[in-house]
C-alpha positions in Angstrom: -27.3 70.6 -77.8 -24.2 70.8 -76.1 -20.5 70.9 -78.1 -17.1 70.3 -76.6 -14.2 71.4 -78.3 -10.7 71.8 -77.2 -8.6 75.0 -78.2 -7.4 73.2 -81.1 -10.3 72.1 -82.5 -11.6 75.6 -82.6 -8.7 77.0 -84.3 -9.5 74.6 -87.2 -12.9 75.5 -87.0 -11.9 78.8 -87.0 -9.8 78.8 -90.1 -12.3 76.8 -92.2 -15.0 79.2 -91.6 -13.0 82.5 -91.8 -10.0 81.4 -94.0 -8.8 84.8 -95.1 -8.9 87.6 -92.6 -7.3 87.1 -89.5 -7.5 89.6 -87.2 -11.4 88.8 -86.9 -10.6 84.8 -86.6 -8.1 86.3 -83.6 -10.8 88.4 -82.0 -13.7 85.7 -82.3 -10.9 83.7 -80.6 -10.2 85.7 -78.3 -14.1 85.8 -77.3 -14.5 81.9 -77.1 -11.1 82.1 -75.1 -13.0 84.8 -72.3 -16.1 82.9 -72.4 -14.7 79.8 -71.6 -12.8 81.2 -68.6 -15.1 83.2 -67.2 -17.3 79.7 -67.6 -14.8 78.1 -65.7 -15.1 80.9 -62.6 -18.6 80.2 -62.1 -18.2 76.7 -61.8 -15.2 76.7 -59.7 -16.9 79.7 -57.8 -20.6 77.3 -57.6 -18.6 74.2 -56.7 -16.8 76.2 -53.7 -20.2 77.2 -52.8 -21.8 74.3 -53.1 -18.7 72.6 -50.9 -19.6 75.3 -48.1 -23.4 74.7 -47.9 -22.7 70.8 -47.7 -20.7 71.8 -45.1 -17.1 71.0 -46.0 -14.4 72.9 -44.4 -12.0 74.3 -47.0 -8.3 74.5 -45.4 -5.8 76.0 -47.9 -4.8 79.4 -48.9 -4.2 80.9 -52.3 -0.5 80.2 -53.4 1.3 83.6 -53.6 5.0 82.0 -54.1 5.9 83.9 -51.3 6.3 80.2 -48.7 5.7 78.2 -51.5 
């Protein structure tokens, strides 16, 4: 089974189960905050893979807000 919750949700969640001491609410927070980004990489990185193998030709170049 498969949930999705927004950042907000959790932190409701978050408060309703651990109500009291906060500085392990903040660090099981800060978990489920690296977990979902690190999720996020691996898709973005299997999508770009995925793009390559189907052979589409990627033409853009990472933004360093040195030309805009």
């Amino acid at each position: 089974m498969t949930y999705h919750f927004n950042m907000k949700e959790i932190d409701i969640l978050l408060k309703q189960w651990i109500p009291v001491n906060t500085i392990i609410r903040e660090k099981i927070r800060n978990a489920i905050i690296k977990h979902k980004m690190e999720s996020m990489d691996l898709a973005y990185k299997a999508g770009h893979e995925a793009g390559i193998e189907a052979g589409f030709e990627f033409k853009y170049k990472q933004n360093t807000n040195e030309d805009g």
